[in-house]
Steps between C-alpha positions, in 0.01 A plus 500: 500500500351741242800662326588657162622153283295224683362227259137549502193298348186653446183364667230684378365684203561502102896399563441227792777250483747680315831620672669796525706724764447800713615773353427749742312513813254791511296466850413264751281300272627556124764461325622567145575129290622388162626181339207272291233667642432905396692770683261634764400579902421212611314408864739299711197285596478363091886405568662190585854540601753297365866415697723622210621841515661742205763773501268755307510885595201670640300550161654305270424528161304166278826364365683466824229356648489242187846413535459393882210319408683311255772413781227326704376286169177726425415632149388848421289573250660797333226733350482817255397713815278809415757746309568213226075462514445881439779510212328245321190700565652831325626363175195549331492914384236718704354634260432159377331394843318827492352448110401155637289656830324714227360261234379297847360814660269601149370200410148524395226312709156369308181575659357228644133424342205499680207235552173574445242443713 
C-alpha cells in the first residue's frame, strides 16, 4: 500500500491537512513527501493514504511532484526555496554588514544613578 507516488494527506503537525506524495520510502516507518506541505521524513503514522497513485521516480525532484499534483486538481504553492532566500541575503556588501556590527558593538552605555539611602 505504501509506495513511492501514493496521494497522501497529512494528519498531524504544522502541515496537517495538506496533500502531497511519497517521494521516497526510507524505512519501515518514514518516508520522504512533498506537494503543499514542506519536503521532509515524515512518520507513516501522521499519514493518511489516499487511493490515487502517480508515475514519479524514486526521488523526484519539487516540480515533478507539482505537476502530478496538478493532474489530481491540487495547488502547489510554489516558493523562493532557500538559495533564492540567501541571494537576497548577500546583496548587501560585507563590509557594509560588518561596519553595521561595529557601530552596534561600541555603543556607549550611561551609568545608571544610584539612590540614596
Amino acid at each position: 500500500m505504501i509506495e513511492t507516488g501514493r496521494l497522501v494527506a497529512k494528519t498531524a503537525g504544522r502541515d496537517a491537512g495538506k496533500k502531497g506524495l511519497i517521494v521516497d520510502i526510507i524505512d519501515d516507518n518514514y518516508v520522504l513527501v512533498d506537494g503543499q506541505l514542506r519536503r521532509k521524513k515524515c512518520n507513516i503514522k501522521h499519514l493518511e493514504l489516499l487511493p490515487s497513485v502517480a508515475s514519479i521516480e524514486k526521488g523526484a525532484s519539487h516540480e515533478a511532484v507539482s505537476a502530478e499534483l496538478k493532474k489530481f486538481g491540487i495547488d502547489v504553492k510554489e516558493t523562493a526555496g532557500k538559495k533564492a532566500n540567501a541571494e537576497t541575503k548577500s546583496e548587501k556588501p560585507r563590509k557594509a554588514r560588518a561596519a553595521k556590527g561595529k557601530e552596534q558593538k561600541t555603543a556607549v552605555k550611561t551609568p545608571k544613578k544610584q539612590k540614596n539611602k
